[in-house]
N, C-alpha and C positions, 0 to 999 in steps of 0.2 A: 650197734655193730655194723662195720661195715665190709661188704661181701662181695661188691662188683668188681672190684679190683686184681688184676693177678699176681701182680710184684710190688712190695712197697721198696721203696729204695730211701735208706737214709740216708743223709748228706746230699746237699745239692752246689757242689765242690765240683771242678771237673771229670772228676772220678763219674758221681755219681750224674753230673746230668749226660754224659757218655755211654753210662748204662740205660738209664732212662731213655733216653734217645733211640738205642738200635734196639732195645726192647720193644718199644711205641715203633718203629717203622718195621718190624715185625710183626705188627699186626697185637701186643702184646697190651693189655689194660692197665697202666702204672699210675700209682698212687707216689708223689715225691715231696717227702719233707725233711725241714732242717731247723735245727734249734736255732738259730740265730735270727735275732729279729728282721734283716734282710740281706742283701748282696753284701761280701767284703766289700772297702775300700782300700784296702790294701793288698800286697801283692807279693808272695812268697817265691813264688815258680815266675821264670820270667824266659825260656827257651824251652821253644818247641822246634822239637827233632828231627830229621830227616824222614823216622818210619813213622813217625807221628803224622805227618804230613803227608805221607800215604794215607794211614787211615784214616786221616780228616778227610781225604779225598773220598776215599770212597763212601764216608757220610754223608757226602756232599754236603761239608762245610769249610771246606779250605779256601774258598775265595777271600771271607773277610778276613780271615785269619793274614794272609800271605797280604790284603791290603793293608791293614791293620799294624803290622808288624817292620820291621827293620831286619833286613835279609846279612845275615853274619857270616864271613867266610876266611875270617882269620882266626887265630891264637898268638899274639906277641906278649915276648916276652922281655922283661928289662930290668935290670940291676946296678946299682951304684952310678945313677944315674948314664945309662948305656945302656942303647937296645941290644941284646942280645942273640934274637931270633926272632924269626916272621915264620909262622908254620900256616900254609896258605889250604886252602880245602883242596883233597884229595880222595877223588870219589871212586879213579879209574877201577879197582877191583871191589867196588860196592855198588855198582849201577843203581841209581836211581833219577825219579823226573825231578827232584828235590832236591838237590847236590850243595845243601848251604842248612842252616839252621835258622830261625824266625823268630827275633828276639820281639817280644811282648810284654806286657803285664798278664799274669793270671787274671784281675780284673778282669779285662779285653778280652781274654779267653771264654770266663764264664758265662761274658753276655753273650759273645757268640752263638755258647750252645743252647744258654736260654732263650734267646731267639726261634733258636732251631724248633728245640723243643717244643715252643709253643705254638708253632706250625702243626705238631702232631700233636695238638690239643692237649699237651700235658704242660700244670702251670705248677710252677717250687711252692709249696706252703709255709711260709716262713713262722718262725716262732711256734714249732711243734716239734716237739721233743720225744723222742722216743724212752718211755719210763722203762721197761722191761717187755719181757717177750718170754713164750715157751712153745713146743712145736712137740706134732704127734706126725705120724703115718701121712697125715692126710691135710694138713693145714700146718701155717704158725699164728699163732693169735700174740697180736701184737697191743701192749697200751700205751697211746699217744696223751701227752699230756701239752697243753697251750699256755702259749706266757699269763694267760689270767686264772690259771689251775685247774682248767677244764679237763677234765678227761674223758677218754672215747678208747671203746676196743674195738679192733684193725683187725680182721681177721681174712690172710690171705693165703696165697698155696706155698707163696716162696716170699722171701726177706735176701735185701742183699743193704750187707753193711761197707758203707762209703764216708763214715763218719769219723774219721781222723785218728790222728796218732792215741785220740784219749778215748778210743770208743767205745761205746754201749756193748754195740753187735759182739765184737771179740770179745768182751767181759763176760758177757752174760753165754758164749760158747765155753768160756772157759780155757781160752787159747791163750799159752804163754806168748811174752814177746822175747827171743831169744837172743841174748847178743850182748855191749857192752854199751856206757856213756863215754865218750867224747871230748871233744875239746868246746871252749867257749869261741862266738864267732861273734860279728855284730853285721848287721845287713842295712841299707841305707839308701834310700830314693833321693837324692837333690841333684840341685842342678852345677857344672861343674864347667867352668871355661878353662877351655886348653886346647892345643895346636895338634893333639893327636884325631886322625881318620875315625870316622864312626863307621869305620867296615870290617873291626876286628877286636874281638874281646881281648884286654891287657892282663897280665898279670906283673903286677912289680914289687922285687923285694925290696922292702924298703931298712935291710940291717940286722933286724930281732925279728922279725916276723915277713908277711907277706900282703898285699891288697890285691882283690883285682875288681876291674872296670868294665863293664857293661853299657854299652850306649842301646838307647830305648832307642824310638821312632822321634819322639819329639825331641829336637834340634835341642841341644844343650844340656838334656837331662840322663842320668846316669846311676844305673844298678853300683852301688859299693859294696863291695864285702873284706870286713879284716877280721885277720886269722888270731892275732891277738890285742885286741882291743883294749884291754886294761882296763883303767876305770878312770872317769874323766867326766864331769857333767852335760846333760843336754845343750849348754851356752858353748860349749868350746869342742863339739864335734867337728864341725864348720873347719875351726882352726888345725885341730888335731889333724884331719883329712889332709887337708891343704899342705900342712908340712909332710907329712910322711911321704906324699904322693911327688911332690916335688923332688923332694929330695931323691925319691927311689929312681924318675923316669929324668932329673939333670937338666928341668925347666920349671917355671912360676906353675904351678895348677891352683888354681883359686873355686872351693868349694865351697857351697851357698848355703844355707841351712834347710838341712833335709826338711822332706814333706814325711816321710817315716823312715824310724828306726827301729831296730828288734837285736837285742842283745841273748842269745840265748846257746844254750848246752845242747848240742845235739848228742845221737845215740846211734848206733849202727845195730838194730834189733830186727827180727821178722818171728812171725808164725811156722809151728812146724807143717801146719795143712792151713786150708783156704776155706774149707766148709767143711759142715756137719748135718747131712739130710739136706733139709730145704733153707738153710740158713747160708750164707756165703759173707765174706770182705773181701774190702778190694783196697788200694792205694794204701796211703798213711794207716788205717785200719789192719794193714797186713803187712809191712815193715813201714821202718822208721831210718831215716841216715843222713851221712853229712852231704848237704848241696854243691858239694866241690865239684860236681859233674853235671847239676843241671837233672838229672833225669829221673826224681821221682813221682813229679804230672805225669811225666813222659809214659812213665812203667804205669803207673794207675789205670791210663788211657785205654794201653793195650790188654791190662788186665780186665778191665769193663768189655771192651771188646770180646774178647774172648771168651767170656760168660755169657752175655747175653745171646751168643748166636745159638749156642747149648741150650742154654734156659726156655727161648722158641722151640728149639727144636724138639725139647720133651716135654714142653704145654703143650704142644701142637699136637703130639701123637705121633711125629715123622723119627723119632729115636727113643730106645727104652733109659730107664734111671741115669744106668751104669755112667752112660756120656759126661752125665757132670761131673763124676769124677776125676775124668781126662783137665778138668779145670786143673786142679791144685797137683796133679801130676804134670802136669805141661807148666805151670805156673812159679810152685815152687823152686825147684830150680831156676828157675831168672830170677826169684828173690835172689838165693847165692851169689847168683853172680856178680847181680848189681850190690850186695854188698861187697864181695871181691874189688868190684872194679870203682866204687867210690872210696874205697880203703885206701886204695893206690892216689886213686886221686886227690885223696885227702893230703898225703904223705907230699906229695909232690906239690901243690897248691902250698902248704905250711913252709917247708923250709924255716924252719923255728931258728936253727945255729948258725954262728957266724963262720963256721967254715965253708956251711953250704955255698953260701955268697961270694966267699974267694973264690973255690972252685967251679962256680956255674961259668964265666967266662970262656976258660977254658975248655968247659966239656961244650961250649953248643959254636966257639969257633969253633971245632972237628965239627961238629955239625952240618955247619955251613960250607963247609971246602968238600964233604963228601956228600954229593945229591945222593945216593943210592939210601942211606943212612937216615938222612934228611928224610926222603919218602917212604921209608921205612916208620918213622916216628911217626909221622902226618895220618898214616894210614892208620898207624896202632891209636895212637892218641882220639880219632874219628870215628873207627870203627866199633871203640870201647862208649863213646855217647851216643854215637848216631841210632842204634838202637837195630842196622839194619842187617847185623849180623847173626842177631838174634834167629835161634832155629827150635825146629821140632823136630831135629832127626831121629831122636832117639826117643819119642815120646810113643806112646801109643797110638796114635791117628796119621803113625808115616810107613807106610807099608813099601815093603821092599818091592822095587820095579819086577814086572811079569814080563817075559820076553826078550831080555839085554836091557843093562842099562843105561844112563842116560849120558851124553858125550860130555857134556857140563857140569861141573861139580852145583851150580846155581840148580842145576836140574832138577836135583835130588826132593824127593820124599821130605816134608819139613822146613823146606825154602820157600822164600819169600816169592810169588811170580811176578812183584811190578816190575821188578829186575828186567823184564823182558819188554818192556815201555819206556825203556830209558837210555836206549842208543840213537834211534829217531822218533821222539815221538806223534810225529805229523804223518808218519806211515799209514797208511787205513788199518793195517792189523794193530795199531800203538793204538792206534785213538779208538779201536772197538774194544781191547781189550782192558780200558781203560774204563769204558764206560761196560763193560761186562762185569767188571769186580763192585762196580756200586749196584750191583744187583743183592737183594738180601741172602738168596736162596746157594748153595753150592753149585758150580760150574762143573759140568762135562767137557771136555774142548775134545772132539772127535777129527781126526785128521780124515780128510777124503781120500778114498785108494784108486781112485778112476773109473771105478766099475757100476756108479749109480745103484740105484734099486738092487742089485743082483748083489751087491755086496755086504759081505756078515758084518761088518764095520756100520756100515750106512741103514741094515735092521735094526741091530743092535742099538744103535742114537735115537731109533725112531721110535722104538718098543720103549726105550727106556724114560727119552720127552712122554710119552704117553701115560707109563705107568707113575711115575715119579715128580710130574712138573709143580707138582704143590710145594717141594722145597728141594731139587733140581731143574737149573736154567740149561738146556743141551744145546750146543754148539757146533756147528759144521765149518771147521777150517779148511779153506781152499776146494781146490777140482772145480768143474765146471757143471753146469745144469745143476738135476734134482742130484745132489750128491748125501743131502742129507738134512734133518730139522736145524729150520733158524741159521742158515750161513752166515759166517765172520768172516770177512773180508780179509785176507794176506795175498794181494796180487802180485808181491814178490816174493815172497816164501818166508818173508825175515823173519814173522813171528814163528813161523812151524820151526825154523832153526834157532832160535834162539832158545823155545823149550824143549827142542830134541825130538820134537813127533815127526816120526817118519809115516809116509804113505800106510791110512789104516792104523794109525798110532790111537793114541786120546790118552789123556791126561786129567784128573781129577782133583779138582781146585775146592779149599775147604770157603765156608762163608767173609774170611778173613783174611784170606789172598796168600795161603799160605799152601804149597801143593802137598794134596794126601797121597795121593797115588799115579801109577802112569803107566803105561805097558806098549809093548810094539803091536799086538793086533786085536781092535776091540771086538768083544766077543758077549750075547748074554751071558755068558757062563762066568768070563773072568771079571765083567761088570757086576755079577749077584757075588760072588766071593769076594770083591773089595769090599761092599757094600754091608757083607753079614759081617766080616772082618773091622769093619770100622764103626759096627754096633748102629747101622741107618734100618729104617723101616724099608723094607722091599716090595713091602705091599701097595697096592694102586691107592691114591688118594687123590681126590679132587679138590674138598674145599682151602682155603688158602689158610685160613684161620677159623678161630671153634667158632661155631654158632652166637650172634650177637656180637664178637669182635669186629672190628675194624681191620680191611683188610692191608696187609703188608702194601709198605708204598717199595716197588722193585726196583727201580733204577732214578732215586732221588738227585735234584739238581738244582741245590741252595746255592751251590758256589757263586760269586759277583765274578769271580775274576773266570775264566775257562784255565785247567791245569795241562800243563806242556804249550800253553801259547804264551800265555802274559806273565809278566815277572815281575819281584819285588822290587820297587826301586829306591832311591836312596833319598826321596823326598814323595812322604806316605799321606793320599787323602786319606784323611777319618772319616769316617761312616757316625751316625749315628744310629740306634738302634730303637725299638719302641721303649724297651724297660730300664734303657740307660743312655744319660746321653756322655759320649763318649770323646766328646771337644774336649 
């Protein structure tokens, strides 16, 4: 039996080496295995998102990522041979440092995090399979069994299942998967010569159905996907491609014989809840849908995210049960939606009839004669994948502002705050509070009211850095002198105005960089009522993690590349890694 451990995590997918990761730099003891005898070689998810790349940053793993990758900042579109439309990236009303998306292989991705991960001493156990599990008050005792029939019982406090669309973990919770099947699709890696830019994803009708295009990082090689595939043997996909493509985009396109192909039925299904006690899923484990949008890594990512900073929090002692909860309440809902919004984009990707194709001409010239229309689309089309729209206003962990609220609709309770690092981010307030959100712990940001020491503001940060900094980082924005614990640097104001903290303000930032709460003048009193309101422990704590844990790493910094200086360019060194090499 084994007992050291405090999380097993199954699947070591990005999903779960994501949770693994901000679990382990939490100070957390993770045990991660996956039935497979080792890393895929293949590669299902192939863009990573705008908010993704936020919270790669704050894991401090967006360097290799953003090397690694081929920076996309189009959508064209073409039909009966004729371009139709260039819908070019449009960020203005979604601020971010990341204003493009980062085409990769998942491959690429997972070494990444295994990388990562193995920095904080956690290594994948490949070829151990999760048989069954059952869970009391106080433990889940898990039985692992090994590609040679070995079995071992796992007995830990919490189980989080990251094991795919066929999992254990939901099975054995007893969680339906709700929803319908699909159409057939076919997906396809080879390499493909043609005269079109690799700075923008294609979509082209080609008649009866639809393909679209994907260019990788490596020069010539391209993501395919067709919406009706038919049936056609492995020797004449090459050919099949090649014609359909042509003919759709009204030049030669010459495709090579894939290195993989995957012909399969997709499903638009999810879970009505996300856990049960000490059990949780996450990703493909917790819905299922069509890839016409790119974003169900994306969703897994932030859904790992978003558990594990929970899951610290009430191993630790610093929050009661109840918190986990806020998981599958905060979470379900972005199931919906991403099946909402990959529905739509299934619908629109297909164009199955041959009407649709007369009439697309027509509808995207009006397109193009009216810019307002035009950025109109660009914005909707971006804002439905980029992922950075995504909120918690209405969740339980977004309290309505104390004191007036906030001049900025971004302001708000539930919002994202990198938003506020993304008009310059070379500012000293950009690049502190940049490197403040890869802190593990929740942010304070306390505005200075001028009055030093003497002010209820400037106690109140100080009492609170004291009694709380086990998992509270406190903040002093602006003023001068001793104004308050641990100053952040805004010597033009732009961060205090960008989040709406006036003189004596503060604002409360969840571990995930998503703002909880915020008021105009901070106070103990309205600091302990956010705090008993948002279900945190109030009471003084010192140590960082329990007894025999390893302590939380606070403000990690894996990145190769530095985020808001250096950019993705359009000819990508590869890195190799220790557990893959990646030439």
């Amino acid at each position: 039996m084994s007992g050291d451990r405090q999380v097993l995590v199954v699947g070591a997918g990005p999903v779960g080496l994501s949770a693994a990761h901000e679990l382990a730099r939490r100070g957390l003891r993770v045990r991660l295995v996956d039935a497979a005898a080792g890393p895929a070689r293949t590669s299902r998810a192939v863009a990573v998102h705008p908010r993704t790349l936020e919270t790669f940053d704050q894991m401090g793993t967006v360097g290799p990522i953003l090397e690694q990758g081929r920076r996309n900042e189009a959508f064209t579109m073409y039909a009966k041979g004729r371009r139709l439309v260039r819908l070019d990236a449009d960020y203005a009303s979604m601020p971010t440092r990341y204003p493009y998306t980062v085409i990769i292989e998942q491959t690429r991705t997972e070494a990444v995090l295994r990388a990562a991960v193995a920095r904080l001493g956690v290594e994948v156990e490949w070829g151990v399979r999760l048989a069954s599990f059952e869970q009391d008050e106080t433990s889940v005792r898990a039985v692992l069994r090994r590609s040679d029939g070995a079995e071992e019982l796992c007995q830990v406090p919490w189980l989080i299942g990251c094991d795919g669309g066929h999992s254990t973990v939901r099975k054995g919770l007893g969680l339906p998967l709700i929803g319908e099947s699909r159409d057939t699709w076919m997906l396809a890696d080879a390499p493909v010569t043609t005269d079109l830019p690799p700075d923008s994803i294609y979509w082209v009708h080609t008649g009866t159905g639809a393909m679209m295009m994907v260019p990788y990082a490596s020069e010539g090689r391209w993501r395919l996907l067709e919406t009706a595939p038919g049936r056609h043997g492995e020797r004449d996909v090459a050919e099949h491609f090649s014609a359909r493509l042509s003919r759709g985009l009204g030049h030669e396109v010459r495709v090579g014989e894939p290195v993989w192909t995957s012909v399969f039925t997709f499903q638009q299904r999810m879970v009505p809840r996300m856990h049960e006690r000490r059990v949780f899923v996450a990703g493909d484990a917790a819905h299922v849908h069509s890839p016409a949008s790119g974003q169900g890594m994306n969703t897994g990512i932030q859904e790992a995210y978003n558990l594990a900073w929970k899951l610290a929090m009430v191993q630790q002692g610093h929050a009661g049960r109840e918190l986990l909860d806020t998981y599958s309440q905060e979470r379900v809902p972005v199931g919906r939606q991403l099946l909402g919004s990959t529905r739509t984009a299934t619908f629109l990707v297909q164009f199955k009839n041959i009407l649709a194709s007369l009439a697309l001409p027509a509808v995207f010239a009006v397109v193009r004669r009216v810019p307002a229309l035009r950025r109109a689309i660009q914005r909707q089309v971006l804002g439905s994948m980029s992922g950075l729209r995504l909120n918690y206003a209405r969740g339980p962990l977004s309290l309505q502002p104390s004191g007036g609220s906030a001049p900025l609709p971004h302001c708000r309770p539930g919002h994202r705050v990198a938003f506020a690092t993304a008009g310059n981010p070379q500012t000293a307030g950009g690049r502190a509070l940049c490197e403040e959100l890869r802190d593990v712990r929740w942010t304070l940001l306390a505005a200075a009211d001028g009055r030093g020491r003497a002010g209820e503001p400037a106690r109140a940060a100080a009492d609170a850095a004291a009694r709380h900094g086990a998992w509270l980082s406190v903040r002093t924005v602006g003023g001068y002198g001793w104004a308050g614990p641990a100053p952040l640097p805004d010597p033009d104001g732009a961060l205090c105005a960008a989040l709406g903290l006036v003189p004596g303000g503060w604002a409360l930032i969840r571990p995930d960089g998503y703002l909880a709460a915020h008021g105009a003048l901070l106070s103990g009193r309205t600091l302990d009522e956010a705090l008993t309101a948002l279900r945190l422990d109030r009471s003084p704590r010192v140590p960082l993690s329990p007894a025999g844990g390893p302590p939380p790493v606070l403000e990690p910094s894996s990145s190769v590349l530095r985020p808001g200086r250096d950019k993705v360019n359009g000819k990508v060194k590869t890195v190799a890694f220790a557990d893959r090499d990646t030439r």
